[in-house]
BALOBA-1460 file (C-alpha; in Angstrom, 3 decimals):
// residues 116
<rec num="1" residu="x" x="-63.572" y="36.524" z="44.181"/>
<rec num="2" residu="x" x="-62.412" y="38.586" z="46.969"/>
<rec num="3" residu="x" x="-59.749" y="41.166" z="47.049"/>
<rec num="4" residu="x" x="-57.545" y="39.284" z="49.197"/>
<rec num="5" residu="x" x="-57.245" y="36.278" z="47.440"/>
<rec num="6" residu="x" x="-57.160" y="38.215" z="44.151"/>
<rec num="7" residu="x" x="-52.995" y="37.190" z="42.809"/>
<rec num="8" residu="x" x="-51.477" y="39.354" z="39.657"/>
<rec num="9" residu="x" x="-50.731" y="36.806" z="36.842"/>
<rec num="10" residu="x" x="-47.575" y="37.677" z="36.174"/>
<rec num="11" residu="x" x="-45.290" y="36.493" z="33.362"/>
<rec num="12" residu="x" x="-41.522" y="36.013" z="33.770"/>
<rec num="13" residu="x" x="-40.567" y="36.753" z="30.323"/>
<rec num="14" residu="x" x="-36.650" y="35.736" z="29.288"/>
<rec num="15" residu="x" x="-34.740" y="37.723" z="26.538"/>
<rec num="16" residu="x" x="-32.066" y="36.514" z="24.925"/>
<rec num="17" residu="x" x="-28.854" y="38.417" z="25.886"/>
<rec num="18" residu="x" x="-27.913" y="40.233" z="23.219"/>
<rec num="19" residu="x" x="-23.978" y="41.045" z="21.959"/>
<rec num="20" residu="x" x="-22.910" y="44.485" z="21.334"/>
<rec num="21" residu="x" x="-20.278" y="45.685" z="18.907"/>
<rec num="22" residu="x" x="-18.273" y="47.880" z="21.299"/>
<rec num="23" residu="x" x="-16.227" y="50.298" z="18.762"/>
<rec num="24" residu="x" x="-13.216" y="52.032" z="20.411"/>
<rec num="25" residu="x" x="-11.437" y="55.264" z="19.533"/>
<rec num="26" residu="x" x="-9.580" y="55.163" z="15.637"/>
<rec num="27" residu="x" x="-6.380" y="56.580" z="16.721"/>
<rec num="28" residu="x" x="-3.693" y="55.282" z="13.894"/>
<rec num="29" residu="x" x="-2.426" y="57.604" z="12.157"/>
<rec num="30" residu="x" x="-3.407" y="57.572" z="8.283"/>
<rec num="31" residu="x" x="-1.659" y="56.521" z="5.441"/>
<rec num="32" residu="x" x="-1.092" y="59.125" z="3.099"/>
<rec num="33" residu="x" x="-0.856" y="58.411" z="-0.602"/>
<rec num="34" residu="x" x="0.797" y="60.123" z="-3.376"/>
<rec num="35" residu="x" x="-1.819" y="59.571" z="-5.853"/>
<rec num="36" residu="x" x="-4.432" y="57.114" z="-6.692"/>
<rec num="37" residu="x" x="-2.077" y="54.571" z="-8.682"/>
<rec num="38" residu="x" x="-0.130" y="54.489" z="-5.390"/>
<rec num="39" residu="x" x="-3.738" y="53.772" z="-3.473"/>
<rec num="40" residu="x" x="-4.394" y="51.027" z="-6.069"/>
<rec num="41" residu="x" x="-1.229" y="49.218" z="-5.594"/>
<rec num="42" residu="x" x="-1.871" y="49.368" z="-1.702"/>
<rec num="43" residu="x" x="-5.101" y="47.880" z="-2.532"/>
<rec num="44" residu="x" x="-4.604" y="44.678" z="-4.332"/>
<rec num="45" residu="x" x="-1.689" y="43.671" z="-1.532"/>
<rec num="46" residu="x" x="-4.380" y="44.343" z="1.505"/>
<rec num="47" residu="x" x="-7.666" y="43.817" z="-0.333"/>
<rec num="48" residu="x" x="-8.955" y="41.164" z="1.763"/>
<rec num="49" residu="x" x="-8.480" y="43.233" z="4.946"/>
<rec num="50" residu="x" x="-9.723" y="46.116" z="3.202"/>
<rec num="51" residu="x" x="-13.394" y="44.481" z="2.017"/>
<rec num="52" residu="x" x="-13.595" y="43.926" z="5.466"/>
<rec num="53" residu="x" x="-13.433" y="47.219" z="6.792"/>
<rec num="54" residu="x" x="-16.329" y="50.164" z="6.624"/>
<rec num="55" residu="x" x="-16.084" y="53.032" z="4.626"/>
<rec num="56" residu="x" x="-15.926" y="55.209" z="7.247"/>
<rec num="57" residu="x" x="-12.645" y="53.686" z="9.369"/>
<rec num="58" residu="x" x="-10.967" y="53.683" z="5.496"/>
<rec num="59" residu="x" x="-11.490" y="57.118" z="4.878"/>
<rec num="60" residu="x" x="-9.931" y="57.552" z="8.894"/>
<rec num="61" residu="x" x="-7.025" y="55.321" z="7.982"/>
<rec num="62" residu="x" x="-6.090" y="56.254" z="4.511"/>
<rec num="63" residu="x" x="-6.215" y="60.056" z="1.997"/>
<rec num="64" residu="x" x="-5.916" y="59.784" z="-1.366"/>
<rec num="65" residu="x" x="-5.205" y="63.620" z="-2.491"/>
<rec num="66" residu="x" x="-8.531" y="64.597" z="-4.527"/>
<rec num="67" residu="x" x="-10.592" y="61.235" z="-3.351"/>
<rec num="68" residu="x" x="-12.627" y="59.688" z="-0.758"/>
<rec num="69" residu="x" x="-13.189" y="55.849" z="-0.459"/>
<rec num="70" residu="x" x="-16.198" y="54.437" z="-1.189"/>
<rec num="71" residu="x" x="-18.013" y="51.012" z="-1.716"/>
<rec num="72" residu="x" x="-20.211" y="50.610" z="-4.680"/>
<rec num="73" residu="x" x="-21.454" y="47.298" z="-3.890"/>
<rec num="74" residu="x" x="-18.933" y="45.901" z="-2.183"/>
<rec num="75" residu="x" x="-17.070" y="47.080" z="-3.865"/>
<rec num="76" residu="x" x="-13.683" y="49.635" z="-2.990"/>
<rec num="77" residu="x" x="-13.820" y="52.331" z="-5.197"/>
<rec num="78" residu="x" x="-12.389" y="56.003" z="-5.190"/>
<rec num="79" residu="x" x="-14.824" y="59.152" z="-5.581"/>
<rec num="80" residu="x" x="-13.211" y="62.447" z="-6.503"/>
<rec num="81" residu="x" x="-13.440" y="65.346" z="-4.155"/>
<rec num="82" residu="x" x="-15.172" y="68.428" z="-6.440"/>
<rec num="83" residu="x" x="-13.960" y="70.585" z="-3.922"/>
<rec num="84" residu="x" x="-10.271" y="69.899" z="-3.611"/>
<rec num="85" residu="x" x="-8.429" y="72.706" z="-1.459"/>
<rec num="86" residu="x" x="-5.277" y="71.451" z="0.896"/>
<rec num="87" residu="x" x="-4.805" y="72.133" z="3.839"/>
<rec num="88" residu="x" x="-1.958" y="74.242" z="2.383"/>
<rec num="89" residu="x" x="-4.545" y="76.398" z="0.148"/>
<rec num="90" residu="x" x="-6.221" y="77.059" z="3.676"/>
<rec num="91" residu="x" x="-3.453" y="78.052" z="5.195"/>
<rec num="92" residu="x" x="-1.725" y="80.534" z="2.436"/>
<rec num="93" residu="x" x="-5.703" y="82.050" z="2.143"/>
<rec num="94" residu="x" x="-5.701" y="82.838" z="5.797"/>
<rec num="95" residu="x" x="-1.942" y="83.950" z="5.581"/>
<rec num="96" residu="x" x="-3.387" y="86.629" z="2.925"/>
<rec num="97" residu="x" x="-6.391" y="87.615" z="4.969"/>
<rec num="98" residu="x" x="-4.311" y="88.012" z="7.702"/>
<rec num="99" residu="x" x="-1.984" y="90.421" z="5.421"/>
<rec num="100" residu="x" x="-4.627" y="92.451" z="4.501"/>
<rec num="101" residu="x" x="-6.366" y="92.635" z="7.786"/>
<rec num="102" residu="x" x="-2.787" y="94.434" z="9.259"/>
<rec num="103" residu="x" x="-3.266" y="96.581" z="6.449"/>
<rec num="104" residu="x" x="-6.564" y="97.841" z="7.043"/>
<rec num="105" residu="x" x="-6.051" y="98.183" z="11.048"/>
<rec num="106" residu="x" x="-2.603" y="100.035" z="10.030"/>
<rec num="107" residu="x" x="-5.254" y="102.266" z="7.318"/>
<rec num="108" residu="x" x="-7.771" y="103.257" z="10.562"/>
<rec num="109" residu="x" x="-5.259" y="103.793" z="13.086"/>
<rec num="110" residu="x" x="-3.674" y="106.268" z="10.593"/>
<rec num="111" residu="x" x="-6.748" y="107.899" z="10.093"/>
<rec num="112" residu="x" x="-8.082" y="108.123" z="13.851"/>
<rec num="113" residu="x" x="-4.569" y="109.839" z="14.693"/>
<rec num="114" residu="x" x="-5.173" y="112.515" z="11.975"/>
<rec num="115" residu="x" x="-8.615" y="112.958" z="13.385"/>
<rec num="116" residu="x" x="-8.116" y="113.623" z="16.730"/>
């Protein structure tokens, strides 16, 4: 065989197209609970809807003080938080800190004038 007349086989080869799942921002607000009895309730009147959503987007869309949502096969079911600070906790803490950080500054400033 000659160069010239030498032709690639070449196979054309045809994928299927495939779908994608295109997931868009989660921007509703959340629905805040009082407790877990209140969750509960919730639950039975939108379980259908609910089993159909991830983990993930419940946890986005709902707060249970003290829990997360989870599925245990298939199952919706609430896991407590061990860690269970508020966002109010945070906030009085770093009030505190900042308390005591003017107190300190005030402390060296004091001391740097008598020094000088």
């Amino acid at each position: 065989m000659n160069f010239k007349d030498y032709k690639p086989k070449s196979k054309r080869i045809e994928q299927d197209k495939i779908s994608i799942k295109i997931l868009e921002p989660f921007s509703k607000d959340p629905i805040e609970f009082v407790d877990k009895d209140e969750f509960i309730s919730y639950l039975q009147e939108h379980k259908e809807e609910m089993d159909k959503t991830t983990t993930h987007m419940l946890n986005k869309a709902y707060r249970i003080p003290g829990y997360t949502i989870t599925k245990i096969k298939g199952e919706i079911s609430l896991k407590a938080i061990k860690n269970n600070t508020t966002n109010n906790d945070i906030l009085d803490r770093i009030e505190y800190l900042e308390e005591k950080l003017e107190a300190i500054v005030t402390i060296l400033n004091k001391t740097n004038l008598t020094q000088q």
